[in-house]
N, C-alpha and C positions, 0 to 999 in steps of 0.2 A: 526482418531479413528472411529471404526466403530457404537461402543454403542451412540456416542455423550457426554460420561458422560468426563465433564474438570476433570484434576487431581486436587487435591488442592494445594495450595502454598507449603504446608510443603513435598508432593509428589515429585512438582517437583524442591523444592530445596534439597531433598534426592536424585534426578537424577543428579543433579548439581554436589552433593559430588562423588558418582559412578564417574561417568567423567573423576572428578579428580584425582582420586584415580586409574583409569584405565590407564591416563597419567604416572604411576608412581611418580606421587608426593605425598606427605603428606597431605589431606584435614583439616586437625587440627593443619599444623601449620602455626604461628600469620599470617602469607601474604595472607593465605586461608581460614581462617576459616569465615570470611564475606563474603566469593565471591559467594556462594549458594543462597544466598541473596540478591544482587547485580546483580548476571545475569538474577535472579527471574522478576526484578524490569527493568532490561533493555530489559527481552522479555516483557515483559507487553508495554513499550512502541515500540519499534521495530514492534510488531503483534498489534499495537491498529487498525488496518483497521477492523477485525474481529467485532469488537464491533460498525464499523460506518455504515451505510445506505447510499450507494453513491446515490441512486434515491430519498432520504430526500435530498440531499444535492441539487439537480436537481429539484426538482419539484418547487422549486420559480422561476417566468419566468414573463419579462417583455411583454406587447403587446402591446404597446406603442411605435415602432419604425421606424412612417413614413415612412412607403416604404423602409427599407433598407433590401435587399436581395444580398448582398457581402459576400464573405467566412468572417469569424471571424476566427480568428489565434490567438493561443496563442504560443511564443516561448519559450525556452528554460529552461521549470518549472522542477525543481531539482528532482530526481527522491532516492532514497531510499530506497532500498528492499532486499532483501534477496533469492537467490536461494534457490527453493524446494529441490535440491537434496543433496545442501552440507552446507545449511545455512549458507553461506558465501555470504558476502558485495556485491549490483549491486546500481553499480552508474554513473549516470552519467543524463541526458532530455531529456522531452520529446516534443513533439510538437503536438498541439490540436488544430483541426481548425475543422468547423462545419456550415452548410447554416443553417442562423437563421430561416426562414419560419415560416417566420408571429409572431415569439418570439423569442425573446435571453435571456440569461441567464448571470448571473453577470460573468466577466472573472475572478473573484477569485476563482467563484466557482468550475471552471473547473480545477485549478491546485488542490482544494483542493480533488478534484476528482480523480486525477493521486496520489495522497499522499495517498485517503484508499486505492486503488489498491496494491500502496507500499507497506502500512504496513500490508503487507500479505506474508508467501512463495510465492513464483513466478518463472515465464521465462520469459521473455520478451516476448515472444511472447503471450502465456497466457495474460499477463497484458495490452498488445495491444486489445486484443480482447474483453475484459471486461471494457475498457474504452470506447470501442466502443459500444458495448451494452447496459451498464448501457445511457449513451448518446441517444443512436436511439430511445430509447424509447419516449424521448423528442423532439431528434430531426433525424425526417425521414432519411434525408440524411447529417448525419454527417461523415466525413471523419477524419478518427486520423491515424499520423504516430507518431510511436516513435527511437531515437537514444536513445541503452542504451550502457555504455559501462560496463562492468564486468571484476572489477579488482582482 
């Protein structure tokens, strides 16, 4: 959106109805008439990335780690997002690995870090590159691949 102005709930649970109503189905009867509501409630969680700070989530860092300079790997963190261009389901891991230099950071933090990326529209590739970023910032030379699969 280009003003930045969010619609409100009741907006875009009246999108919700349109929709359905475009489907050819009935949005008023009994098996639809909550689903406006319900999808309202399931993009709110699906898009919560929007709402998080992945560089809050990065800037606690340990400097306490005796001389360890070895890659840090994290494998196989569940990934969950949504294609931009059809909002449809991409699922599948990714894998984050990063040279501590002279800090590391908790390994939860980093999947919790591929999960705001998630809960955003996305490409894979996009979301590769914004994990990387939000990352460098912290750390110079972090290296992230991702496998996603888009089913």
């Amino acid at each position: 959106m280009t003003d930045n102005k969010k619609p409100t709930r009741e907006e875009a649970e009246a999108a919700v109805r349109t929709m359905l109503a475009w489907t050819g189905d009935n949005p008023d009867r009994e098996g639809l008439v909550e689903t406006p509501k319900r999808v309202v409630r399931a993009y709110e969680q699906f898009f919560a990335g929007y709402e998080m700070d992945p560089k809050e989530v990065l800037s606690k860092v340990f400097e306490e780690v005796e001389g360890y300079d070895e890659m840090v790997i994290v494998k196989d963190i569940r990934v969950e997002s949504h294609c931009e261009h059809h909002i449809v389901p991409i699922l599948g891991k990714a894998h984050v690995g990063y040279l501590p230099n002279k800090r590391i950071v908790g390994i939860s933090k980093l999947a919790r870090v591929v999960d705001i990326f998630g809960k955003r529209l996305q490409t894979q590739e996009v979301m590769t590159a914004q994990i990387a970023n939000g990352g460098h910032k912290i750390y110079p030379k972090i290296r992230i691949q991702t496998h996603v699969l888009n089913l």
